[in-house]
BABANU-253159 format. One record per residue: residue in one letter; x, y, z of N, C-alpha, C, CB in turn. Coordinates in steps of 0.001 Angstrom, whole numbers, plus 524288, in hexadecimal, padded with zeros to 5 digits. Glycine has a CB too. Layout:
BEGIN
AXYZXYZXYZXYZ ...
END
This chain:
BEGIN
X0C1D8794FC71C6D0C0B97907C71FCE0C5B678D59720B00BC6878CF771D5F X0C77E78B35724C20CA297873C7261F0C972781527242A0C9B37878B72ABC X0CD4B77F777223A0CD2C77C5571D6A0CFA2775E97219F0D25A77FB671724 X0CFE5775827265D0CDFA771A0729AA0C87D76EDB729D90CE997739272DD3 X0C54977191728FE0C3547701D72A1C0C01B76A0E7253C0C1E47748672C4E X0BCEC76630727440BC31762757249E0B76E762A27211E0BC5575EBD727AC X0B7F57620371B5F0B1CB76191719090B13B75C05717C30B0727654971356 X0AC9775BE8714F80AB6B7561B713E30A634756C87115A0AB457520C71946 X0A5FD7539170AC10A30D754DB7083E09DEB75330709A70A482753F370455 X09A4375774708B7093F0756F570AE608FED754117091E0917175B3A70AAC X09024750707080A08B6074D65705AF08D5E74D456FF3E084B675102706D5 X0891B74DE96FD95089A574F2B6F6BB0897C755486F689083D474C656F26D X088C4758CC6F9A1087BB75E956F84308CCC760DB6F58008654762196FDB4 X0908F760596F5990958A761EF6F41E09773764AB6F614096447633C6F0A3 X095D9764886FBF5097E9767CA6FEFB09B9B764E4701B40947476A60701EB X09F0076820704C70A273767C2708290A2917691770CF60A5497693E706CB X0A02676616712AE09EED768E97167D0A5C67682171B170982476635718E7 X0A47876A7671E2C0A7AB76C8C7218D0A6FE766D7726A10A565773957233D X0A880763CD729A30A8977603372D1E0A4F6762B1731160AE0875EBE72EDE X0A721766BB732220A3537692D736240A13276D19733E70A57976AFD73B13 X098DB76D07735880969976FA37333609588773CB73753092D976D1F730A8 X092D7778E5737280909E77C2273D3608B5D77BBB73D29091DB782F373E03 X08A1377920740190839C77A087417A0821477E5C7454608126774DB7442D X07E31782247420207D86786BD74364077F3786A27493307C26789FA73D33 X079E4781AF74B5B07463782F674FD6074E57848E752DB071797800175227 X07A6A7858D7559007C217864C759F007F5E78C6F75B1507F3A7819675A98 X07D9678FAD7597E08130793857590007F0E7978D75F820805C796DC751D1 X082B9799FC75F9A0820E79CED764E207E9A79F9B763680864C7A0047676F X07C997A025768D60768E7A3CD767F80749C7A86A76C740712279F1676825 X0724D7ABFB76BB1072827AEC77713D06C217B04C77307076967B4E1770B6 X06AD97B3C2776CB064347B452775C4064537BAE2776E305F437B00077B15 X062017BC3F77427062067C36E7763005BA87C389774CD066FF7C96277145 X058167C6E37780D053847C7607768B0507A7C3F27779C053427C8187728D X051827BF4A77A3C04CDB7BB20778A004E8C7B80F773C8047067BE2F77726 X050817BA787717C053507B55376C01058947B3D976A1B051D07B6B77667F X0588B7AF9F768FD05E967ACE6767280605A7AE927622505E937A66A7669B X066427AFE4763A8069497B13A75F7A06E3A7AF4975EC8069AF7B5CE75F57 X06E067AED77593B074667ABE175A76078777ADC2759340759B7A73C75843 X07C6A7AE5275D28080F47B18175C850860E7B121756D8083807B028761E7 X0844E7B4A27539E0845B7B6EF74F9D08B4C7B4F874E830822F7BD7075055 X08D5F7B89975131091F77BAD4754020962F7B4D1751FA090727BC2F75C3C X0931E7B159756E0096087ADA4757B7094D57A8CB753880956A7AC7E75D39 X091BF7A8F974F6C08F7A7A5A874CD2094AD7A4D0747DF089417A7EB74B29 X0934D7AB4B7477A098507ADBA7429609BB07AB9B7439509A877B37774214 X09D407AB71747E10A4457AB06749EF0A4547A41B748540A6027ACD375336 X0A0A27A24C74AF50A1A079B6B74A680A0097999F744EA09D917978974EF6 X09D8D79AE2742DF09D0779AB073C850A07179BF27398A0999C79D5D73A86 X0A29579F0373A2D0A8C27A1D5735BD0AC4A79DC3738B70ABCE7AAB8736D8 X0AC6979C2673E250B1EE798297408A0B0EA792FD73BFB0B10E7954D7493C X0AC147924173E170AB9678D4273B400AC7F78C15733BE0A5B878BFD73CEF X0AB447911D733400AAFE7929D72D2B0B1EB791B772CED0A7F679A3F72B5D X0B3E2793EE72FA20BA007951172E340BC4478E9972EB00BD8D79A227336B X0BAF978BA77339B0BC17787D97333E0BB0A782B17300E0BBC4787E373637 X0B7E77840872CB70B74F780A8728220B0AE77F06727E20BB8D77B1C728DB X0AE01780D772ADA0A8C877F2B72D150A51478180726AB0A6FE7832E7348E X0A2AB77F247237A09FBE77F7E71EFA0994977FEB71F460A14577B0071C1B X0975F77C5A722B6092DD77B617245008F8177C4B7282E092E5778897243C X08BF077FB0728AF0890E782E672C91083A87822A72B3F08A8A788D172C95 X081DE77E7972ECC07BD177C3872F060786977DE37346A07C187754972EE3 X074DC77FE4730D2071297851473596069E4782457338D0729078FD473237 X069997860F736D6062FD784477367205EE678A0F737C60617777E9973C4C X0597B789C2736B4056EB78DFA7383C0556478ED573E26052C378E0073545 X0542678BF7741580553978AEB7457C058CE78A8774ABC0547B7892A74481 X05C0A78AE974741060A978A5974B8F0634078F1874EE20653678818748B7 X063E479013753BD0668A7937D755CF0612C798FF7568006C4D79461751B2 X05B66795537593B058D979899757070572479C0F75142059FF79A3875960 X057DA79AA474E3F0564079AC77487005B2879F607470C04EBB79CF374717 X05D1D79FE574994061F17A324748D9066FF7A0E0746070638F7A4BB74E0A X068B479E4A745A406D1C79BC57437406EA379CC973DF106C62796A8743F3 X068EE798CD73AC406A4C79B8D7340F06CF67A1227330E0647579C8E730BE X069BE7A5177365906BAA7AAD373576072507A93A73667068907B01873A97 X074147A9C473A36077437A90673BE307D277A64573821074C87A6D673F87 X07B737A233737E107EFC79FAB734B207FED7A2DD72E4B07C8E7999273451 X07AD17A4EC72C8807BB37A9C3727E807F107AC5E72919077B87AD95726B7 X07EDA7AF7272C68082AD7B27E72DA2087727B15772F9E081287B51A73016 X088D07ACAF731A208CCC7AA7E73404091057A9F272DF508A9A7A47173797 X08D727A6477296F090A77A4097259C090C37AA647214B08D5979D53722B1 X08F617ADBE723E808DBD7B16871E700937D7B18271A9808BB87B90F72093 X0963C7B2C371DCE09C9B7B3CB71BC109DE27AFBD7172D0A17B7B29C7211C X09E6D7AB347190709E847A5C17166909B0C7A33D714B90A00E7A2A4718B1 X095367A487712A8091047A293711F00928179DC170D4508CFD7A72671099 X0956879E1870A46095B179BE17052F09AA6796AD70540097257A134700D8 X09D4A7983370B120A0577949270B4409ED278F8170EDA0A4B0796ED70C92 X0996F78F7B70FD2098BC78CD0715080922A789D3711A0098367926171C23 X092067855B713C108B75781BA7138A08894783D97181908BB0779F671497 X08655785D67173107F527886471A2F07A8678382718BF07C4D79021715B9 X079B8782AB71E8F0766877E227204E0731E77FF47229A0785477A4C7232F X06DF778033721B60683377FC1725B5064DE77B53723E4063F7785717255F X05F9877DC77261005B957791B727590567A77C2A725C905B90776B772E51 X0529077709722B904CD577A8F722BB04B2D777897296A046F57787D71BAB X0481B7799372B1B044EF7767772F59040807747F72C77042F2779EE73472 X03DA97701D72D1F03B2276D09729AC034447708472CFA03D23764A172A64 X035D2770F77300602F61774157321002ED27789872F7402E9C77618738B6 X031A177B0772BEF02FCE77F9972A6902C8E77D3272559034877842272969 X02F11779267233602B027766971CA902537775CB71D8702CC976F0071A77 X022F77798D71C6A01CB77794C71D8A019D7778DA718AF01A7777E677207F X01B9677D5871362019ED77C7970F8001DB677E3C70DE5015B577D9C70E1B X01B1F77D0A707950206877E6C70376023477841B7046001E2C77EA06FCBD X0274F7832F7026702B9378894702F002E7578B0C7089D0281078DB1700EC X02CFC786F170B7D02E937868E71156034107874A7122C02D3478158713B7 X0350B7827B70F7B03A73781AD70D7A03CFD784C770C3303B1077F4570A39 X03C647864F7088303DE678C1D7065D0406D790B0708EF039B178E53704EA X03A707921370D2C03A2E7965B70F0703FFD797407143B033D27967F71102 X0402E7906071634042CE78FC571A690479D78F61719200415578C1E71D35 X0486178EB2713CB04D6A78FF0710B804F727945370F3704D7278E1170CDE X04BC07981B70EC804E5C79D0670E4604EF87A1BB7132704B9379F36709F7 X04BD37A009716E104C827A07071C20052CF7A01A71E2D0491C79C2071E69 X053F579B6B71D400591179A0F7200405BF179B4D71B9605A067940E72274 X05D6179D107171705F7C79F87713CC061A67A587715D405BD079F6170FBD X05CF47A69D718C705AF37AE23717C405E9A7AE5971DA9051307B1177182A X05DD77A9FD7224105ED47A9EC725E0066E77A8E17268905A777A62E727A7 X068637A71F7244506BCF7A44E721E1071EE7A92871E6A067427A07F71D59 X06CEC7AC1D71BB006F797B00E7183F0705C7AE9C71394073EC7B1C2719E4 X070AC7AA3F7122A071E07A7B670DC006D5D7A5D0708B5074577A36C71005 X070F77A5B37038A06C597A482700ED06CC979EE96FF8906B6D7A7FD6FC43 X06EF679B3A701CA06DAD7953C700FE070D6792D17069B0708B7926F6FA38 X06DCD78D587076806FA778A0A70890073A4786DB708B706E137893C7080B X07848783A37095507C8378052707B90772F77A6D70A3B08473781EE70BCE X074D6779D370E01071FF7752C7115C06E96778427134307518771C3715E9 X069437752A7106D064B4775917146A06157771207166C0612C778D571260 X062887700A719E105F2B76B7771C9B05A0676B7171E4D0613076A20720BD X0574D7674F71B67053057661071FD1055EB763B8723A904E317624271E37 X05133767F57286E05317768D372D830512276331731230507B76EDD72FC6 X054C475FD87334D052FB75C2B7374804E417599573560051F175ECA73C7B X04F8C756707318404A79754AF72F6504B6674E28731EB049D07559A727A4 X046F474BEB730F50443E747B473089041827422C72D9C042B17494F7315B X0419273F1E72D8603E9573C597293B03A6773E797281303D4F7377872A17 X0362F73F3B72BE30322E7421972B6C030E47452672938031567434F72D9E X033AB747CA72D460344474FC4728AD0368674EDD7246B03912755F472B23 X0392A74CB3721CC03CAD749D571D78036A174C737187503E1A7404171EF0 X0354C7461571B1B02F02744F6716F802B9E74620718C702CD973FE77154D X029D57486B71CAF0248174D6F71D6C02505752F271C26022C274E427234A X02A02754B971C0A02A8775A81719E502EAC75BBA716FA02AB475E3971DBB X03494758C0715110368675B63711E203453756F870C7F03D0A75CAB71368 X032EE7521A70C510318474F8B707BB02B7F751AA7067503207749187088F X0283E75010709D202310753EB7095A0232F7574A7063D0219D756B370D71 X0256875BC4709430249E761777051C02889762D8701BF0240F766C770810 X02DB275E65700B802F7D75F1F6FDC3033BC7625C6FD3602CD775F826FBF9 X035A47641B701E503AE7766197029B03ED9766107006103C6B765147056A X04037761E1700E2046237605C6FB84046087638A6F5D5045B9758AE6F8C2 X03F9E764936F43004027767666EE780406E76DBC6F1BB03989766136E912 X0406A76F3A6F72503F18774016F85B0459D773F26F73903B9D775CB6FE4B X048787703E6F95C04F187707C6FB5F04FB1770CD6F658052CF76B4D6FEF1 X050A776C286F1530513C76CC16EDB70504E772866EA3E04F447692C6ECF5 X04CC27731C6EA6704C14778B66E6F50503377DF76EA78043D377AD06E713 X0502177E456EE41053E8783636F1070574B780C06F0E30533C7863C6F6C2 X05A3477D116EE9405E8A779B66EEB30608777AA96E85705CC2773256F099 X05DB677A196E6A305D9277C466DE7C05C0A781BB6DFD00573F778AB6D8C1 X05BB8786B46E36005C4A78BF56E288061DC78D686E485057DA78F076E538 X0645278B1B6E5F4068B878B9A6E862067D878E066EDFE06C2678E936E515 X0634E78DD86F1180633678FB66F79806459789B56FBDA05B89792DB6F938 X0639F787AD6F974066FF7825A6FD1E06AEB77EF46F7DF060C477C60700A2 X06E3077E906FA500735477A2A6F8E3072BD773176F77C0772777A4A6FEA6 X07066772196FDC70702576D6F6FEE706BCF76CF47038F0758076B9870007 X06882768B3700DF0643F7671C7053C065807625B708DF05EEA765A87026E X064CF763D270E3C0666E75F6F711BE062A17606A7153A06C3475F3D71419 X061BE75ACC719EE05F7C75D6D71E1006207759A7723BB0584775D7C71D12 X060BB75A37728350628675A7D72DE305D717564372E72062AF76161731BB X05EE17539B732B205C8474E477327505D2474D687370D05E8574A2072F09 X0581774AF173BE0055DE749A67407B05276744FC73EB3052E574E5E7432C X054A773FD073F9D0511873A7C73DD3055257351A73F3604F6D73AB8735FA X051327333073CA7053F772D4973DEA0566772DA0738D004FCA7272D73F1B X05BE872B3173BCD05F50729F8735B805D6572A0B7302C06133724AD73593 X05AD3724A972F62058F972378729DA055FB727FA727240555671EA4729F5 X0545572B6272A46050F7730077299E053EE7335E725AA04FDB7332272F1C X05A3A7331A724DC05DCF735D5722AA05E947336B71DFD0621F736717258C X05EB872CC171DB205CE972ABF717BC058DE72B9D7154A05C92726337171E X0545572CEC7173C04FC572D57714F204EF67317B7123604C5E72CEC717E3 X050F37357B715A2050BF73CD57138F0558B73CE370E0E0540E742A271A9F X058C573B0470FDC05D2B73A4270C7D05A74737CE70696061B2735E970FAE X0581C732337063B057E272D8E701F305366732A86FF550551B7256270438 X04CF1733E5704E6048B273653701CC04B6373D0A6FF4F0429E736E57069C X04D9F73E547009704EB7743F66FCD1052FD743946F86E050EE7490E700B1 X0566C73D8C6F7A70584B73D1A6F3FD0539A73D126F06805BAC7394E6F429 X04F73738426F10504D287368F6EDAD048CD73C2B6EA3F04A897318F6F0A7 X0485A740A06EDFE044F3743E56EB7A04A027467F6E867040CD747CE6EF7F X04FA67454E6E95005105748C76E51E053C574CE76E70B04CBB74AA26E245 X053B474DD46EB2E054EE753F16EEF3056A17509A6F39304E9E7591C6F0C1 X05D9374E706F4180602774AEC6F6BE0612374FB06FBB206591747DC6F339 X0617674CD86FF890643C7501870452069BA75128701CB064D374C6770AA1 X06C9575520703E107169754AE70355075C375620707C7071FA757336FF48 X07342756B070D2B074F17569C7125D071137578F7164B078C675A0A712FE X074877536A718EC072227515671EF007493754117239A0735974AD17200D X07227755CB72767073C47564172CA20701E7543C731A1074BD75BA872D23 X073D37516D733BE070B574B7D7372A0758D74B4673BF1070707438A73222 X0719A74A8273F4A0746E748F87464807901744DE7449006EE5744D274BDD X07E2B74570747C10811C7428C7465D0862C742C174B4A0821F74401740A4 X086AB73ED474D3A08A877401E751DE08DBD73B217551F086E8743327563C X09282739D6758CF093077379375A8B08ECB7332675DE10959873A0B75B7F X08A8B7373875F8E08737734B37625F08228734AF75FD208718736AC7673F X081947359E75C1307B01733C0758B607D99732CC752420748C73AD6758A3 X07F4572D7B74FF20803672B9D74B4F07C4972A0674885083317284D74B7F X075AF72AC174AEC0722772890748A70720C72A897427C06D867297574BC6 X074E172C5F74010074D472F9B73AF00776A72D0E7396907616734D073A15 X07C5B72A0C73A8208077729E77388E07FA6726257318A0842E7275073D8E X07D857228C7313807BC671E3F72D7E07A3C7229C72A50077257196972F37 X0759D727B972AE60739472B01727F1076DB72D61724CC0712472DFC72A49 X07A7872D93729D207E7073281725DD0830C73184721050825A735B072A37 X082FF72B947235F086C8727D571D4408307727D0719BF089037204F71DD0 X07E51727CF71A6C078D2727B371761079BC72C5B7137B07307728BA71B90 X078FD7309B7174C0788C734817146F07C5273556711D10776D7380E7167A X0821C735FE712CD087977362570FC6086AE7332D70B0508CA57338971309 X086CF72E41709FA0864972A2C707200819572C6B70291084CD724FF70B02 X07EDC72F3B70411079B97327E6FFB307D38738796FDFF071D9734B27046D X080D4739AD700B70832F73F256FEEA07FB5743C9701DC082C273FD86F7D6 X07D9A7417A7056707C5D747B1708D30808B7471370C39075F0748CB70CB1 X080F774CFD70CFC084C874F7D711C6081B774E94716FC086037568F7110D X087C874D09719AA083CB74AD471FB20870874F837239308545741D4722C0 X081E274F1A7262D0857E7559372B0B083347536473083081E975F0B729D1 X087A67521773450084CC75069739B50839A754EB73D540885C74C7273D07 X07F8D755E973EF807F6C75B7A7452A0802C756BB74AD2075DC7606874628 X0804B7594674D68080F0758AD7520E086B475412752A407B0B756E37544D X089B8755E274FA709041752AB7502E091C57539C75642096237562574B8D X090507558F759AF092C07539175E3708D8075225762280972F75830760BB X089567500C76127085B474F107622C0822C7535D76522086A474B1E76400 X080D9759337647E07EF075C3476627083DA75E3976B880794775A12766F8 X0876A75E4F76B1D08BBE75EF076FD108C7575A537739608A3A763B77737F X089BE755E07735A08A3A75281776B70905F74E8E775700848F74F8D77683 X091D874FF67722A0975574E5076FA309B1675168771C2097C774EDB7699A X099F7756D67736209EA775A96773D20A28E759D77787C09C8D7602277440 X09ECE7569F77CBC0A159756B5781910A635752E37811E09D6C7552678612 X0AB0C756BA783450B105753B1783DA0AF3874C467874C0B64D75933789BE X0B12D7494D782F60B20574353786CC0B55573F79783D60ABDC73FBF7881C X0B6DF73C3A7861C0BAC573865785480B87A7328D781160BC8B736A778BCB X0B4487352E77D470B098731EC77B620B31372FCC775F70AB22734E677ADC X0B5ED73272774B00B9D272FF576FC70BD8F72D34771C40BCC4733EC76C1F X0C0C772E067769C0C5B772AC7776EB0C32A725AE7790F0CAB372D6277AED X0BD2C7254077C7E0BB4F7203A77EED0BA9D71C7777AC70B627720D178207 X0B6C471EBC777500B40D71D25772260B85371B9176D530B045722587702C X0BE1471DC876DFD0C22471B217689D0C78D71A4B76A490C2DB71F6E76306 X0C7A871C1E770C20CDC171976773C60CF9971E88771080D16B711E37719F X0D0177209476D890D3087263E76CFE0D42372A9676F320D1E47282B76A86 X0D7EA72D9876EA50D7F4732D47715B0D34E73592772D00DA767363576E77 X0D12073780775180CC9D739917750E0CA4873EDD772A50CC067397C7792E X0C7A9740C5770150C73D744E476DC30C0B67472676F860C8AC743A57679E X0C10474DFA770210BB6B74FDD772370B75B74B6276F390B9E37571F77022 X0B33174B87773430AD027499A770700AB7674CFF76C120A7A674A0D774C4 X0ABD1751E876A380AA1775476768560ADCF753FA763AD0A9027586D76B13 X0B3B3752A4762AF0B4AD7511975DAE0B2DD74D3E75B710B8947509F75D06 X0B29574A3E75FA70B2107423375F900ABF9742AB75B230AFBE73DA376940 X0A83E746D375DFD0A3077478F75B880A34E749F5755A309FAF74B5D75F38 X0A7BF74D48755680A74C74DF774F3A0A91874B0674CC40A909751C474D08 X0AEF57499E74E840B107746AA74B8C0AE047424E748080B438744EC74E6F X0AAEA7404E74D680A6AA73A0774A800A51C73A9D745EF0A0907385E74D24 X0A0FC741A7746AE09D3C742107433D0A0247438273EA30991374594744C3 X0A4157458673D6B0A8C474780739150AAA7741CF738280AE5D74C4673BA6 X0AA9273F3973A210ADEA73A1C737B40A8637354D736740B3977372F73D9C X0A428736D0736B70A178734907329E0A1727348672C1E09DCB735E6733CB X0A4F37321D729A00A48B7330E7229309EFD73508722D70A53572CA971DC3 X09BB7732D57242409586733AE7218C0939B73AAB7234B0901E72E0772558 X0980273CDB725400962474351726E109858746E57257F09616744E772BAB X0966474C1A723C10997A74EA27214409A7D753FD7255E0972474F7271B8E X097517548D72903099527598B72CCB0960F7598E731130990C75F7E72A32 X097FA75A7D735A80961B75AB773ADD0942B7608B73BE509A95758E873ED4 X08FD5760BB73CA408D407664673EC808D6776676744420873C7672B73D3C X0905C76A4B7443B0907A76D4474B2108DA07719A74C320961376F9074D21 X08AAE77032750F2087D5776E9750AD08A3977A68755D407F9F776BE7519E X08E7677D9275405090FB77EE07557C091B378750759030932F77C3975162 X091827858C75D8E08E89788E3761DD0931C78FAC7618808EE678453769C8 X099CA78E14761A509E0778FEC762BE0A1C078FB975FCA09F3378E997661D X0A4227942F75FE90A8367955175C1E0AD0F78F4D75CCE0AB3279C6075E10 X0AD0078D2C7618D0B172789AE761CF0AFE7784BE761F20B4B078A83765F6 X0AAE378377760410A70377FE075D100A80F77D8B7586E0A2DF7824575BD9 X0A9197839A7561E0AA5478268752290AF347826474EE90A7D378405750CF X0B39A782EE753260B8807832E751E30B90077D26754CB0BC0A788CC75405 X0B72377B7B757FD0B8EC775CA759B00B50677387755230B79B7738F76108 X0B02077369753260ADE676F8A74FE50B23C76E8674A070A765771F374E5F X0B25C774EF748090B566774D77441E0BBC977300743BE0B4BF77959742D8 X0BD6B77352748D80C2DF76FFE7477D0C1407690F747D80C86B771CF74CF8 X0BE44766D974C450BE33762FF74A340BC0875F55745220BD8C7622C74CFA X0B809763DB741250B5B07620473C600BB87763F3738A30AECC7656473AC2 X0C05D765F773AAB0C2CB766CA736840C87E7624F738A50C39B76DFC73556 X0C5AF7600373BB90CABA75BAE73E190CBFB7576D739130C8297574A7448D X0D07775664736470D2E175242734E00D01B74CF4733AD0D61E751C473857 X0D31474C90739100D3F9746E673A8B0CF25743B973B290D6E97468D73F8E X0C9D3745B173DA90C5FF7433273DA70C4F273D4B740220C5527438B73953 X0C1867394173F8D0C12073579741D90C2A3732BB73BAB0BBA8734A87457B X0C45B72C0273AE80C62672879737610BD9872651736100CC3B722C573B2D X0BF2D724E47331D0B907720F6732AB0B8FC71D447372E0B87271C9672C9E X0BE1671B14737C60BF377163F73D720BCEB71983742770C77A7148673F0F X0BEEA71CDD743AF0BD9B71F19746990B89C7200E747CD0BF93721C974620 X0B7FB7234E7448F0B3717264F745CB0AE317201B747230B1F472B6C73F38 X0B07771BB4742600AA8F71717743D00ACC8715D974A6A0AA4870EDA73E6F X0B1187165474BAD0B2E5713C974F130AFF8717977543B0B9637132574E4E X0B0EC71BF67549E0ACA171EF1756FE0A7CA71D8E758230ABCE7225E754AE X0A4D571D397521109E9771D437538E09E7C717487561D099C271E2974D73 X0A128714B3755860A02C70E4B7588C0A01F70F4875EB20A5F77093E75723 X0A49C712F275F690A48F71262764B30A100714AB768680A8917139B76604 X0A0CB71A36762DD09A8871B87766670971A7196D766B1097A971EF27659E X095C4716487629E08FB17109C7639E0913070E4A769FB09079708A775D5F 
END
């Protein structure tokens, strides 16, 4: 691996993640037959770039890319399996009865190639779903126990709610005993509604991970929005957008879900950039964007 690139310690896990993470949703895809497939070929190629360039963290889901992806990324990391954090998701609709959990865990294991986890998230959860189905039936002892067999690492989950929704999940699974120990939550130039959460969460020792760092591509387009906004030289929208989210102290890596081989050679040089934004800066930014 290329030794540019930037880590920054993960929560309390003792890990060490990479600035820029790959989010596996976006990978090229083709249709033969009536069904989607995703190009194999080209997955490899951008996975080993990113691998070489310092990239540690690869967060996938069962769902994604047409339920194709997990496979995919198995085989993508096979080479390097041991040098890299492997990230998925349960989907909370599969918890019907006991051993659900379980089952959807060894699923994405089998799917995966691997025999453990580094992160498994509950998937896009809720207050709701929080305390109607993973406190309900008790999930955390499902996480906990495959967490004491050694098939998951670290329990975290992905989060769709109102802010405070992230203290609550956070304070109620300390208190049973079975603490989160990473977050991944919307986070961007143009939606900070997290932002308070995520000093929240830092400040408790979970690892915080933002998706959508250039706001779903609506960041990417070339404009003159940094030099209006700080009188400075002007620099692409699409650094201006990482940079922010990288120069939050309260974050530990920006997930890109990343389509092209030169995706990920432009994401990865700027997560292995230096210089970065100052703390001045960067508050000096979010003001101007208010």
């Amino acid at each position: 691996m290329v030794k540019s690139m930037n880590y920054r310690k993960f929560g309390n896990t003792g890990e060490k993640i990479s600035a820029l993470g790959f989010g596996c949703m976006r990978f090229p895809e083709y249709e033969k037959d009536g069904k989607m497939y995703v190009d194999q070929d080209k997955v490899d190629e951008m996975v080993a770039e990113a691998y070489r360039q310092g990239v540690n963290y690869f967060d996938t889901a069962p769902k994604y890319c047409n339920r194709n992806s997990e496979e995919a990324v198995g085989r993508a990391v096979k080479g390097f399996r041991d040098k890299v954090l492997l990230s998925t998701k349960i989907p909370l609709d599969v918890c019907k009865k006991p051993g659900d959990y379980r089952r959807a865990l060894e699923h994405s294991l089998d799917k995966l190639g691997t025999d453990h986890l580094d992160f498994y998230h509950f998937w896009g959860i809720n207050r709701k779903e929080f305390d109607q189905i993973i406190m309900a039936q008790d999930l955390l002892a499902d996480a906990a126990k495959a967490k004491e067999e050694g098939l998951i690492r670290h329990i975290s989950f992905s989060f769709h709610d109102e802010p405070l929704a992230i203290k609550y999940i956070i304070d109620e699974s300390k208190k049973r005993g079975i603490p989160m120990e990473s977050m991944l939550v919307q986070y961007n130039l143009l939606d900070r509604t997290n932002e308070e959460m995520l000093h929240y969460a830092a400040s408790n020792g979970v690892g915080t991970i933002a998706m959508g760092p250039v706001g779903g591509g609506r960041l990417a387009a070339p404009t003159e929005l940094y030099a209006r906004l700080t009188g400075k030289k002007s620099i692409a929208t699409y650094e201006l957008a990482f940079k922010f989210v990288l120069g939050n102290p309260d974050l530990n890596c920006a997930l890109s879900g990343m389509q092209t081989l030169d995706m990920v050679k432009q994401n990865a040089k700027l997560a292995s950039d230096s210089t970065g934004f100052s703390k001045e800066e960067w508050q000096q930014l979010g003001e101007a964007m208010e």
